[in-house]
C-alpha positions in Angstrom: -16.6 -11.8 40.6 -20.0 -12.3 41.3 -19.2 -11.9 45.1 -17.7 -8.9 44.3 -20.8 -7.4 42.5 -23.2 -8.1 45.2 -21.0 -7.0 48.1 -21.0 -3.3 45.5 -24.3 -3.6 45.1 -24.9 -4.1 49.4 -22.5 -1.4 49.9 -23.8 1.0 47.3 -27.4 0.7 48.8 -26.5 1.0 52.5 -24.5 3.8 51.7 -26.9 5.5 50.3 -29.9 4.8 53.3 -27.6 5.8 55.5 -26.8 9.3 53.9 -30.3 10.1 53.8 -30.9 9.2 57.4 -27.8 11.4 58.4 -28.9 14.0 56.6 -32.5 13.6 58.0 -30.7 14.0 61.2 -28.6 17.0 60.7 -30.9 18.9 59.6 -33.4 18.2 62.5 -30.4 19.3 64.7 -29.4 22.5 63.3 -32.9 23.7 62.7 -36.9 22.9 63.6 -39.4 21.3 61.3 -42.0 23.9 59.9 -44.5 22.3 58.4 -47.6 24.1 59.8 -49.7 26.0 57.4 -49.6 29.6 56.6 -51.3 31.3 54.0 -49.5 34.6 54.3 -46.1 32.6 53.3 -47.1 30.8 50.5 -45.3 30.7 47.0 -42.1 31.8 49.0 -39.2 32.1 46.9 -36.2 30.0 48.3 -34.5 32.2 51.1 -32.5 31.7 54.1 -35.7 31.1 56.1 -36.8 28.4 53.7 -34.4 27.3 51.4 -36.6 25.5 48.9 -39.0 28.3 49.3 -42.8 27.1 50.4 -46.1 25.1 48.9 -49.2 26.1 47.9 -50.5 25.9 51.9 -47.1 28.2 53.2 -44.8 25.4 54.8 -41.7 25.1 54.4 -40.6 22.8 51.3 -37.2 21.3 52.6 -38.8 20.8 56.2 -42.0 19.1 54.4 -40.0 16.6 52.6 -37.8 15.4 55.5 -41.0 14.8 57.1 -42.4 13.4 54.3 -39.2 11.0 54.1 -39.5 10.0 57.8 -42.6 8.9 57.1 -41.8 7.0 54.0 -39.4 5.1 56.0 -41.3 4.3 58.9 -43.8 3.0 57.0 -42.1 1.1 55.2 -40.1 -0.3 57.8 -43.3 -1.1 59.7 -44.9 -2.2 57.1 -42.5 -4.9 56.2 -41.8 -5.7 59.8 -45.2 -6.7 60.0 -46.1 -8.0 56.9 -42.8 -10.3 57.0 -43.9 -11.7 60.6 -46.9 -12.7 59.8 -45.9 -14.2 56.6 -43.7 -16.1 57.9 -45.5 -17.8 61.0 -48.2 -18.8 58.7 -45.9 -20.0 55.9 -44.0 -22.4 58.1 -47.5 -23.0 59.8 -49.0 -24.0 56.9 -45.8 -25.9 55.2 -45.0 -27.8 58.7 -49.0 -28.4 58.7 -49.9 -29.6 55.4 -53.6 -31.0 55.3 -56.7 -29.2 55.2 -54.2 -25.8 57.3 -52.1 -25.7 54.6 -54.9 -25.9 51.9 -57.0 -23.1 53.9 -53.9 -21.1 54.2 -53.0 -21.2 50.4 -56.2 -20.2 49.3 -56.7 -17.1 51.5 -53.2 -16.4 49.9 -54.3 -17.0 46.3 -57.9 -15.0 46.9 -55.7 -12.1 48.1 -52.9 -12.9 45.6 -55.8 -12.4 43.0 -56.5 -8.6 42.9 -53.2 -6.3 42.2 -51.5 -5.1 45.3 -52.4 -1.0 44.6 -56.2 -1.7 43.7 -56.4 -4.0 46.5 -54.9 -1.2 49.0 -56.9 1.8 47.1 -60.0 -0.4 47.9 -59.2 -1.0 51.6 -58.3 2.9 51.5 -62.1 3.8 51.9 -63.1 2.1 55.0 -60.0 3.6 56.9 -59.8 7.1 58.0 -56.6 9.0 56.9 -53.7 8.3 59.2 -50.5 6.2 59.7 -52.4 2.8 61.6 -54.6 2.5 58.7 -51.9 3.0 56.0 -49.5 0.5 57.6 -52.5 -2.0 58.0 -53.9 -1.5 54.4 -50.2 -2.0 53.1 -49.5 -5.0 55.7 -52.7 -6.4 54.5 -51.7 -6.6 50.8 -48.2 -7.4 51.4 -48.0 -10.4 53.4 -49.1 -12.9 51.2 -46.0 -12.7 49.5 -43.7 -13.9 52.6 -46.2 -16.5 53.4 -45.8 -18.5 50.1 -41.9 -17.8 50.1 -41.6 -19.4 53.1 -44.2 -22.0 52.4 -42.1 -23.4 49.4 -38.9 -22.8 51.9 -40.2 -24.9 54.5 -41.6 -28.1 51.8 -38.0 -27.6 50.7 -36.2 -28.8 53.7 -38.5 -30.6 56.4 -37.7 -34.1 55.1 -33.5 -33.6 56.0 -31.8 -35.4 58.4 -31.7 -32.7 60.8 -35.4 -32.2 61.0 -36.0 -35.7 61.4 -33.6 -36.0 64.0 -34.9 -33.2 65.7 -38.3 -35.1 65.9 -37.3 -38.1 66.3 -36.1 -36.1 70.0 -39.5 -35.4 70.5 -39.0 -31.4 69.9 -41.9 -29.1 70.0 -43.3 -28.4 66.7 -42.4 -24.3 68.2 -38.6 -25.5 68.9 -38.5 -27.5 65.3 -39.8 -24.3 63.5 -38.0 -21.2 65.3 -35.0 -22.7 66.6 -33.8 -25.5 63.4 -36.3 -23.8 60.4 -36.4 -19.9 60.9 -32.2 -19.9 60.7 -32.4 -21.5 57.0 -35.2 -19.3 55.6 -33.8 -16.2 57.4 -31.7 -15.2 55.1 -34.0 -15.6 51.5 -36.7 -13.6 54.2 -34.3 -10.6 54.3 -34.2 -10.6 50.9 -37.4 -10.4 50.4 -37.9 -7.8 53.0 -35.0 -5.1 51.4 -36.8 -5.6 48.3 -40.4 -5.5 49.6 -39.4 -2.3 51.7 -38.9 -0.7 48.4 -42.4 -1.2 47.1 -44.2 -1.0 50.3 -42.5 3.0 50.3 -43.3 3.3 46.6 -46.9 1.7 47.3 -47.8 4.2 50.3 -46.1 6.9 48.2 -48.9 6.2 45.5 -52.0 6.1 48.1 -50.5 9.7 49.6 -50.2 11.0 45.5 -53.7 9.8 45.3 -55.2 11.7 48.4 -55.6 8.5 49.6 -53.3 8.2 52.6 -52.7 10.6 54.8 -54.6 13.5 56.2 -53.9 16.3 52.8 -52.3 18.7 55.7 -49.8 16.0 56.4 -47.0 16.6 54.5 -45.5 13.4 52.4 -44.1 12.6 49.5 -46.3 11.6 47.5 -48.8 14.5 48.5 -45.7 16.6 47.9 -45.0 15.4 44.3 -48.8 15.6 43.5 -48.8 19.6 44.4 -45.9 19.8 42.2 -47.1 18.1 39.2 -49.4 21.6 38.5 -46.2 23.6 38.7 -43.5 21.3 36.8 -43.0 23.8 34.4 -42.6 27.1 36.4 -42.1 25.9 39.9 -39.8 22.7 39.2 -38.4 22.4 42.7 -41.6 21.3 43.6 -42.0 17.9 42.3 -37.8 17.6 42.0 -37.1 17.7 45.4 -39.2 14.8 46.8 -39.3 13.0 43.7 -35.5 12.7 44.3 -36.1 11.7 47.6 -38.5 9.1 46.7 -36.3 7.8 44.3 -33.1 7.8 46.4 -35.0 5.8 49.3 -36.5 3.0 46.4 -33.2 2.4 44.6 -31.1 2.1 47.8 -33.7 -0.5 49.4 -33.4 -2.2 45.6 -29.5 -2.3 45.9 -29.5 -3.4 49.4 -32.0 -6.2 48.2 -30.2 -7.2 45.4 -26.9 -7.1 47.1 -28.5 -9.8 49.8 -29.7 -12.0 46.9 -26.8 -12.5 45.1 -24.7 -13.0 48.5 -27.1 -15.3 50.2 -27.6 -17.2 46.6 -24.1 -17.7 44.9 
């Protein structure tokens, strides 16, 4: 039963990424994205030209949200693809290690660990210029902490088994021991963490965006998308229901995917 569950859950969520990106695609096939700004075409109604109508700066609506959904995404995937390597290496680093490494390591973590993931990145916001490298290095910054004590507590769990001692006592590198026997068993419980990381990384940078903190204002994301709409939610709701159901889809299906892995790699 409980299979069951998580292979509905893993189904459910890829199903759902995958729609988005196919529809990401198709539309980028059948038409261009116009997201330049034009103040003679602002406040358009919805039309065949621009069928969610356009913003307060002329672009087109529908074409600003599939590029603020690419942009969601490859941040996030960035993000976590970064923030997971690192965590990791320095995890099994520091639980291989132990000593004085693994005590310098674990208190960087904690120090960073200490202030709350969104201040931390709206503080690192200001000495960055708007733009994607400084978004996906103020969210890696933040994020990999997490990783590095996951696989930290991983790694105490099993070096002492048989196999790791054998594997020493056949004078293997400490690279071969880690990569080759270690990185196999914490794999898995790293995906996890990365499906479900993804989701807050895209909800985090989402946040920064809605804050004017991210991305240039003439860049059109999600969050930037969603904050324009919040002054019209009342007479202008496609405005903030369009991305916001975006947003939403793109969190929920990295959350099913995420819980789908846990419950498969766990049971």
């Amino acid at each position: 039963m409980k299979s069951r569950e998580s292979n509905y859950q893993l189904k459910i969520g890829l199903f759902m990424l995958a729609t988005i990106l196919v529809m990401m695609s198709v539309f980028l096939l059948m038409r261009s994205l116009s997201i330049e700004i034009d103040m003679d075409t602002r406040w358009q109604p919805p039309s065949s030209r621009f069928p969610l109508g356009t913003d307060e700066l002329g672009r087109d609506l529908l074409s600003g949200v599939v590029y603020g959904a690419g942009i969601s995404l490859f941040v996030g995937f960035a993000v976590v693809l970064l923030s997971s390597s690192i965590g990791v290496v320095l995890g099994m680093v520091s639980g291989f290690a132990g000593g004085i490494v693994d005590a310098i390591l674990m208190r960087i973590v904690d120090v960073v660990l200490a202030f709350p993931g969104i201040l931390l990145a709206i503080s690192l916001s200001a000495f960055f210029n708007p733009g994607i490298p400084g978004l996906i290095f103020i969210l890696t910054f933040s994020s990999w902490v997490g990783y590095a004590r996951l696989v930290r507590a991983e790694v105490l769990k099993h070096k002492h088994k048989e196999f790791i001692t054998a594997a020493r006592s056949y004078n293997a590198s400490f690279g071969r021991i880690i990569f080759f026997h270690m990185l196999p068993l914490i794999l898995p419980i790293v995906l996890v963490q990365a499906s479900l990381g993804a989701a807050g990384v895209i909800l985090a940078e989402s946040s920064l965006n809605f804050l004017g903190l991210g991305l240039d204002p003439e860049v059109p994301s999600l969050g930037q998308l969603i904050d324009i709409g919040i002054a019209h939610i009342y007479d202008q709701p496609r405005f903030i229901v369009a991305p916001g159901i975006v947003l939403f889809s793109i969190i929920i299906s990295f959350n099913f995917i995420g819980e789908g892995l846990r419950k498969k790699f766990t049971r």
